[in-house]
N, C-alpha and C positions, 0 to 999 in steps of 0.2 A: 668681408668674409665672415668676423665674427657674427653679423647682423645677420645671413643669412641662415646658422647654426642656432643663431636664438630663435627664431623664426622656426626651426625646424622642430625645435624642443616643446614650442608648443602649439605643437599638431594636439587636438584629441582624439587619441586614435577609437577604431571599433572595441579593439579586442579590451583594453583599457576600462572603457566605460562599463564592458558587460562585467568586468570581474568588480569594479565596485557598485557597479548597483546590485550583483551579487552578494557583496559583503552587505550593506544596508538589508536587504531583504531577506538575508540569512542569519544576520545576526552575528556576527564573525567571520574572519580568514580561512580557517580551517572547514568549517559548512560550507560557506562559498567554494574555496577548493573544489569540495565534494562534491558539493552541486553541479558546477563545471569540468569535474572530471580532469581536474590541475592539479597542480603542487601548490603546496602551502606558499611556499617560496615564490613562485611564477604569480600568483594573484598579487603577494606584497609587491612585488617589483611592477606591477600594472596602476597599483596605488600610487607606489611612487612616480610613477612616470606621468601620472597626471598633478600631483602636487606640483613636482616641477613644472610642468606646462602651463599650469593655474599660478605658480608661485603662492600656493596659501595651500596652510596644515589643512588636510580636508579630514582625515579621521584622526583619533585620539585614543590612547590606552585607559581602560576603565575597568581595573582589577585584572581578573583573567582575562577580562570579552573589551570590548571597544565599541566606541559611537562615534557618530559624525558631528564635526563640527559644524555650527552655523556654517562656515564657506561652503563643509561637505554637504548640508543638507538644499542649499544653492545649487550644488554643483548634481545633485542625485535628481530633480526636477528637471535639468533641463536634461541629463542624460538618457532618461527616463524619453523625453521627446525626439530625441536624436537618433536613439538606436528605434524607434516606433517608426520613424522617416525612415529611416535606414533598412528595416526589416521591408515598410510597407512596398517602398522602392523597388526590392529585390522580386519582390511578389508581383509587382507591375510585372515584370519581365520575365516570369512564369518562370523565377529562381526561390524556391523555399527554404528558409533557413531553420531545419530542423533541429529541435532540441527533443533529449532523451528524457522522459518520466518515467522513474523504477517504481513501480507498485507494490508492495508485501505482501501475500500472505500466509496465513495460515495453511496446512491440509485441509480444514476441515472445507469440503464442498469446494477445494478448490477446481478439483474435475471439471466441476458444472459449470462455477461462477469463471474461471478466466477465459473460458474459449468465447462467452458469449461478449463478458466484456472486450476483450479484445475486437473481437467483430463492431461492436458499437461503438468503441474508442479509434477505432480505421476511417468511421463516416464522423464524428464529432471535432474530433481533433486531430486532422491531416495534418497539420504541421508536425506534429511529435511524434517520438518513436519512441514506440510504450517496449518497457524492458519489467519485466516480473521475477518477483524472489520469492521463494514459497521458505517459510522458515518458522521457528516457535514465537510466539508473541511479543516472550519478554525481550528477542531478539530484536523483532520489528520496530517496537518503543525504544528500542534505544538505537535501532539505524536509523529513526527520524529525530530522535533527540541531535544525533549526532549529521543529521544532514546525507547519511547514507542514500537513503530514501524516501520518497517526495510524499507518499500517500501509503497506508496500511489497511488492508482489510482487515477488523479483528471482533472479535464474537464475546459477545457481555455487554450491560447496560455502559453508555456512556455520556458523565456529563461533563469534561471536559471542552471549552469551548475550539479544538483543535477539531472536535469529532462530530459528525453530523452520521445522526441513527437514519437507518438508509428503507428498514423496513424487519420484516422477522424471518429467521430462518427452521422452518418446523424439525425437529426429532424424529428418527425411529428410531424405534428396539432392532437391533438384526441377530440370528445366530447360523449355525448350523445347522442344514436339513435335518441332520439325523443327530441334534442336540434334542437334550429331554430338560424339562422343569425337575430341580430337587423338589425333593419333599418338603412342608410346607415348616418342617423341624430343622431343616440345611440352609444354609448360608446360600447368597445367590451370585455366582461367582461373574465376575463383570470383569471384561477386558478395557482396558483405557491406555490413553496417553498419560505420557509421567507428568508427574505434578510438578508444574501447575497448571490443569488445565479446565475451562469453562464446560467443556462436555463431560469431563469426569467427575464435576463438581453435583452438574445437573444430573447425572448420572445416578452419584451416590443419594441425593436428597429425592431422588422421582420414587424410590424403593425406599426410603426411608418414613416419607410423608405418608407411604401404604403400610408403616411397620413390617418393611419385608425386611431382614438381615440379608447384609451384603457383605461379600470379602472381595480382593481386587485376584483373579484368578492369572490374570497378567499383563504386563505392564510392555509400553511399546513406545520410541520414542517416534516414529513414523504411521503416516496411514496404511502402508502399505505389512509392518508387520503387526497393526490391528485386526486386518483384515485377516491375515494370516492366521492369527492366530483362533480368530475368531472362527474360521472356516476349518481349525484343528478340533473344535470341539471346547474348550479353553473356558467358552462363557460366552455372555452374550455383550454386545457391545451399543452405544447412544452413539449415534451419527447422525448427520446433514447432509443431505444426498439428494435433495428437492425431489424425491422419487422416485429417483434409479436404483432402485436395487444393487448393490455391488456382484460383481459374478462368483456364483458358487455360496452367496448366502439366501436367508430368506429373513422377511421383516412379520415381527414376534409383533402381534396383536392383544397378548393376553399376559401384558406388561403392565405397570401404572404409567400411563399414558402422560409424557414430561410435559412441561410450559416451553414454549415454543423460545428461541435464542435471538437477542436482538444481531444485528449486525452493522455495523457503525465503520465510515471510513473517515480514517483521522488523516489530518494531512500537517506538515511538517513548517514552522515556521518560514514564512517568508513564500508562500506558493501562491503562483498566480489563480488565483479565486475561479477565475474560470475554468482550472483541468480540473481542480475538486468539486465544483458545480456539474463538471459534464460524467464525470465517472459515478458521482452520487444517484443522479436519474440513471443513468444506465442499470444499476443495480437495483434502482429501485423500480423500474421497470419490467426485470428480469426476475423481484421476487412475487412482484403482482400478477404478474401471466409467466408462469416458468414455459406452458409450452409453447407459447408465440416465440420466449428467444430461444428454444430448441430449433426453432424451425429455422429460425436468422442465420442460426450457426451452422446450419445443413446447405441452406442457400450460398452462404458464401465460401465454403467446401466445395460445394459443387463449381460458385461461379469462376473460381483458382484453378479447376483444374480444367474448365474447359480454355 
């Protein structure tokens, strides 16, 4: 009886393996957690239920964070093999073991840029189930610091080797039809997002670089009450809009014309290389022919609803 209980203890189970090769890949219990959509608590108890099964320490406490030991680093290669049979297996049998990728981003051009990516993230990566956050930056940075979130859109030069610049994203001027130019004596009143942000930055130096005096006429923490405000008469405002005009403004030609905004997706320690490989060409696809992927994302509008 005892012999058949030891036997039982060390099964490796599925669920086990995934939350530590999640730890190793995440870098911690609590990212993993988050990764997997667990409790802190439910991954340790997956750790331990393979020590015991292993009989050998497989990770170790190292300050705040934790590493695996030689056994762990044994035991992370062949799980790494096991759950690939295990996954491949399922798929023989036209079973998909879906996993969720949260993407971030910004407002700016999110309009534009998530519908198409989505559409090209449906045919690249059927296994996943793509889940999007639209939220401020320094938010994003630290939902991936934190393991919230797998991949970030985010706007400004990046050398960071997390972040792969995907391509540029062009500026307009936009205001109101029946906004007028101050006088060449007035202050040029600019609607923006609150600070900190990459388009109010390029904003204030594209009127600075021409010597035009700028003051900030009003301050938004959302797209939607830039536009607002922007369509009240307020000032004019720098967006990313790949050429869609927003409804109810028009785009100001007789601006100092800004330096166009890189756009870079950063991706989160411990991601499989291939979802940040397939979301980067998607983008960068999308900013090379903006209206090929208009069209992708009209086609598959249409092909949902027939």
């Amino acid at each position: 009886m005892s012999s058949t209980l030891t036997d039982m203890r060390r099964i490796l189970d599925i669920a086990p393996l995934r939350s530590f090769v999640a730890v190793a890949e995440c870098g911690g219990f609590q990212r993993a957690a988050t990764s997997l959509h667990l409790s802190q608590a439910a991954v340790s108890q997956h750790v331990r239920r393979l020590e015991s099964a292993t009989g050998r320490v497989l990770v170790e406490r190292q300050g705040r964070g934790s590493r695996l030991t030689p056994d762990g680093e044994h035991l992370l290669r062949q799980a790494r093999r096991i759950l690939a049979i295990h996954d491949e297996t399922l798929h023989g049998f036209g079973m998909e073991t879906e996993e969720t990728v949260v993407i971030g981003s910004t407002e700016h051009a999110a309009a534009q840029l998530l519908p198409f990516l989505a559409a090209a993230l449906e045919q690249s990566l059927p296994r996943y189930r793509i889940r999007f956050r639209i939220d401020r930056g320094t938010n994003l940075r630290e939902g991936l610091e934190a393991g919230r979130i797998d991949l970030a859109l985010l706007l400004g030069p990046a050398t960071d080797p997390r972040a792969t610049t995907v391509g540029d994203l062009e500026l307009t001027w936009y205001s109101s039809p029946l906004w007028r130019r101050p006088a060449a004596t007035q202050p040029m009143p600019v609607v923006a997002f609150d600070h900190p942000c990459a388009l109010r930055t390029c904003a204030l130096e594209a009127l600075s670089s021409h010597a035009i005096p700028a003051v900030i006429g009003a301050e938004a923490i959302q797209l939607a009450g830039v536009q607002a405000a922007v369509g009240a008469g307020l000032g004019v405002a720098l967006m990313a809009t790949l050429g869609q005009t927003p409804e109810g403004l028009i785009a100001r030609d007789d601006l100092p014309k800004p330096a166009s905004l890189p756009l870079a997706v950063w991706s989160r320690h411990g991601l499989a290389s291939i979802i940040s490989e397939r979301v980067a060409a998607a983008l960068g696809g999308l900013l090379a022919e903006p209206a090929a992927a208009e069209t992708a994302v009209e086609s598959r509008q249409l092909a949902r609803r027939g």
